[in-house]
N, C-alpha and C positions, 0 to 999 in steps of 0.2 A: 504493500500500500504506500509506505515513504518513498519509494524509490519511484514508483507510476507519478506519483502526485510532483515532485521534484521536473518533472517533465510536461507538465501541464502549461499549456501556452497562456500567457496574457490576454490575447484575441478571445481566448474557452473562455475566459474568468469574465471579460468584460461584458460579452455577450449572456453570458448567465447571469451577469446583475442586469442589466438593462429589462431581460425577461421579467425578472423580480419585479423589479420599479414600475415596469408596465402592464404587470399580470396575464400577458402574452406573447407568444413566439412571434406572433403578425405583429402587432404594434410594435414589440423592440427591435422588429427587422426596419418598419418605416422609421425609428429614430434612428437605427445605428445607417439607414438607406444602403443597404446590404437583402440579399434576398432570403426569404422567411426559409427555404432549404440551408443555407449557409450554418444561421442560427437554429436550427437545430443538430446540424449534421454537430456545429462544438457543443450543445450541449451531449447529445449522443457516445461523444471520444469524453468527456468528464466524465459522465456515468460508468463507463468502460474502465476508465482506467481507476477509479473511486471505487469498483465494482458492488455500486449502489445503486438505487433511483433516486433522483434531486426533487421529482416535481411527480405530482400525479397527474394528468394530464386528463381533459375534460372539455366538453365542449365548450363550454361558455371561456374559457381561456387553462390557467396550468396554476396548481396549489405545491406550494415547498413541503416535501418530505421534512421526518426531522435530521436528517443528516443535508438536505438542501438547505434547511434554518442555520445549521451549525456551518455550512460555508459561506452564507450569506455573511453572517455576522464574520467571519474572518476577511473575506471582500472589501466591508464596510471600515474596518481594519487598516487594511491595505491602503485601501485610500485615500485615510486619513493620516496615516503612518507617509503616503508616498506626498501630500500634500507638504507633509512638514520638511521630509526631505527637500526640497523644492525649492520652499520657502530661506531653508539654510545654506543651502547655495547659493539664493537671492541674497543672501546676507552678506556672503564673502564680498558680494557688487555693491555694498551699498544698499542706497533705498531705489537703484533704478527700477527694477521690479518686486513683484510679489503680490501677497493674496491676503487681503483680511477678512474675517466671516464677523458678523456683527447680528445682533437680535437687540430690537427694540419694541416698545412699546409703540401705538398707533401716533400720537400725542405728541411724543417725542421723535418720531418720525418725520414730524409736520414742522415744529419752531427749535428745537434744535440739533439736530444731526445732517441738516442737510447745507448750513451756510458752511457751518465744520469741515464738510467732506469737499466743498466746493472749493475752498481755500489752500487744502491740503492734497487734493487732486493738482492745484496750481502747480502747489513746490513740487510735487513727486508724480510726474504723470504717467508713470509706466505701472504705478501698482494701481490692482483689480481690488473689485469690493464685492461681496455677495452683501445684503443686507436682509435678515428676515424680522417681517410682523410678527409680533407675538404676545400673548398676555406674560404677567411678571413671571407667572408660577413655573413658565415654562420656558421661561427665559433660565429663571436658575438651573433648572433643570439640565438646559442645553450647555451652559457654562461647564455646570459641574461634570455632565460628559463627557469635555472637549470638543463637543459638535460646532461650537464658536470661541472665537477668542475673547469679542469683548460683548458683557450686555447691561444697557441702559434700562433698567426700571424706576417706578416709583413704588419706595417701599413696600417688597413684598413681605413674607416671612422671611427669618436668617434660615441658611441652609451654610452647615457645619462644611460643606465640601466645594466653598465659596465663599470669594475673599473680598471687600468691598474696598476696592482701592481710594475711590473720592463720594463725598455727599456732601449735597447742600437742602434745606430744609426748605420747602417751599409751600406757597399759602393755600389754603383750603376756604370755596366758600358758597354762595349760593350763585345760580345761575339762572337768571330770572328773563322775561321780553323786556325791551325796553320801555311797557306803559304797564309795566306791573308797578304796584304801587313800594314795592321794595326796593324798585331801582334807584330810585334817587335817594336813599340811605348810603349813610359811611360806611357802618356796620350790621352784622342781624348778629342775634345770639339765638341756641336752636330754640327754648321757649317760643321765639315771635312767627314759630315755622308751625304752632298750633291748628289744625284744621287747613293745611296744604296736604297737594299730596306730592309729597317728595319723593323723587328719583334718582335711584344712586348705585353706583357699580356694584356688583358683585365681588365675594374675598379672591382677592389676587390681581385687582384689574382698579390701575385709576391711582393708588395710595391712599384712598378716603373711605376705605370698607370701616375701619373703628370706628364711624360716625352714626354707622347704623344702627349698631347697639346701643350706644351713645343717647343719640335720639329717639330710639325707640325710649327706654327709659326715662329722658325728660319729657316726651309728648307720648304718651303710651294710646292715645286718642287721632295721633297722624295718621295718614292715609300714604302706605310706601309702593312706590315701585323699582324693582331692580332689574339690572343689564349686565353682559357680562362687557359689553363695550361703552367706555368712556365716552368717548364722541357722539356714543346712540342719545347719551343722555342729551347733550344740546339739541338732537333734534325733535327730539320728547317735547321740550321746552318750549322748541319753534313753534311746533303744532299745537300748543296750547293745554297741555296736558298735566303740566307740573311743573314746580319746580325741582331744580338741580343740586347736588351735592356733587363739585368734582375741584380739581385747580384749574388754572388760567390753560396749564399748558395744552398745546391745540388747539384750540380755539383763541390765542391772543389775535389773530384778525379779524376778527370778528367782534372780540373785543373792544379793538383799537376802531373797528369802523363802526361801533355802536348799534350792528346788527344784533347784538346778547348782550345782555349787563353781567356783571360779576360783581358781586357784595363780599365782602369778606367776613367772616365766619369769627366775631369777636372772642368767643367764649376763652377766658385765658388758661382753662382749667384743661383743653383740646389739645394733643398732643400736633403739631404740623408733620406732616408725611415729610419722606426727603424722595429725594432724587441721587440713584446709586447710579455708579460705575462699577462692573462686578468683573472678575477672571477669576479662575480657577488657583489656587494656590500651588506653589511648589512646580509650578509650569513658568519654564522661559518661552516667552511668546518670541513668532518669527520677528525679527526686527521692525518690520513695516508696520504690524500690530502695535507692537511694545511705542512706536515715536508715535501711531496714531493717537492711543489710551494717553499717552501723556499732553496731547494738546489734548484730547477731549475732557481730561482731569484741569487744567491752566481755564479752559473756559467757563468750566461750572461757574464762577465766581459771577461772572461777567452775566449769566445765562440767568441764575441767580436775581439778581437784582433788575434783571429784564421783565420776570417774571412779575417780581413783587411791584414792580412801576407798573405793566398793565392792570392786574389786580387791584389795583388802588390801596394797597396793604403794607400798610407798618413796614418797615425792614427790622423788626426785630431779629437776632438769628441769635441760637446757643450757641458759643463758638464749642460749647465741650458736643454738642450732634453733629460734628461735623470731623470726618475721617479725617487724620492724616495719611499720606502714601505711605501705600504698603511697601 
């Protein structure tokens, strides 16, 4: 079996994940644009020399055996392993090339990740970006993997296998139409959200899930609605349906063009969400990563106080909730 396997071509492997990814021989022949005989003739020579089945084979498309699971996952492996290889020979050049994988929230997709990368595409235009959406929980998640190098959320839960390189603490408040009678208020505290029916993300999505409890408990009498997307909730809001519990982020144009008002959420007893830079710990990221994470760590400050001037919100900040570099 070691000695078959040692001899197994590249071309067999690629082609057998592509199957996977597309849950058919026909569709990974139209992505790899190679003819559906080809892809199976290598998956056929794997099996042979595996002296296994990889896939059970079915008309509506092909299901992984468990010995297809157990090379899938070594694949998946490969080329993640071959990616970093890649990336450290990028290295020995400098920052002319290279790859960075990033997950972020919707939110932060929108007002700050995109002038960052605009900037830093300037200085270094030969490195690539994948960037994925994603909620927080599964942001850590993919961190702590190594499925990405760097992920940007708003305060989700700590996860022990993820290291929070930078934070900054950002505001929290009500998201009202511009003829609600709240809008023209400095502040609300959740008492004055009495007999609203408030709308508010879901745990893990947004940094403002502790409000819910929060407010349920001071107004045990409000009327709630929950989402698992941030940005759903302003258009809850548009269409007249409630008001909002979220921060500014994403939505600051809107803010700023007085399409949505944003109240700020007085109550001083409220803990404020932050805003994390997360990587995996005890991992040297490819270089191109490691110089990206450090201006995206220089910026938070700046980004910071962007925030809190749309919000129309105090700049209070704890200097002790706020990370130093790891």
């Amino acid at each position: 079996m070691a000695s078959s396997f040692v001899h197994v071509h590249l071309v067999a492997l690629r082609y057998f994940g592509e199957t996977v990814r597309t849950g058919s021989m026909r569709q990974a022949a139209e992505h790899l644009n190679v003819a559906a005989s080809a892809v199976n003739r290598q998956i056929l020579k794997l099996e042979d020399q595996l002296q296994c089945k990889l896939f059970d084979r079915r008309a509506e498309g092909v299901r992984l055996t468990a010995a297809g699971e157990v090379l899938y996952n070594y694949i998946l492996r490969l080329e993640r392993d071959l990616d970093r290889a890649i990336s450290q020979i990028d290295d020995l050049r400098g920052l002319r090339r290279g790859h960075v994988k990033i997950a972020c929230e919707d939110g932060l997709g929108r007002d700050y990740l995109p002038p960052l990368l605009s900037q830093f595409h300037k200085d270094h235009p030969g490195i690539t970006y994948s960037v994925e959406i994603a909620s927080a929980l599964d942001i850590l998640t993919q961190v702590a993997d190594g499925a990405i190098d760097i992920g940007i959320a708003m305060a989700p839960p700590r996860n022990p296998d993820v290291s929070i390189i930078a934070q900054a603490a950002m505001p929290m408040g009500v998201v009202v139409a511009p003829d609600s009678p709240l809008a023209g208020r400095q502040s609300v505290r959740l008492r004055d959200l009495a007999g609203e029916t408030v709308i508010l993300a879901k745990d893990g999505t947004g940094g403002g899930t502790s409000y819910y409890e929060q407010l349920g408990f001071a107004q045990p009498h409000t009327r709630f609605m929950q989402t698992n997307a941030p940005d759903f909730i302003t258009n809850l809001v548009k269409a007249g349906l409630g008001v909002g519990i979220r921060s500014p982020i994403g939505i600051m144009g809107d803010i700023e063009d007085r399409k949505i008002c944003f109240v700020p959420i007085g109550d001083t007893t409220l803990e404020a969400p932050t805003l994390s830079l997360y990587a995996k710990p005890h991992r040297a990221l490819p270089m191109a990563a490691a110089t990206l994470l450090e201006r995206l760590k220089d910026a938070l400050p700046e980004f910071r106080d962007r925030v809190h001037a749309a919000g129309r919100c105090p700049l209070v900040i704890d200097p002790q909730r706020e990370v130093a570099p790891a």
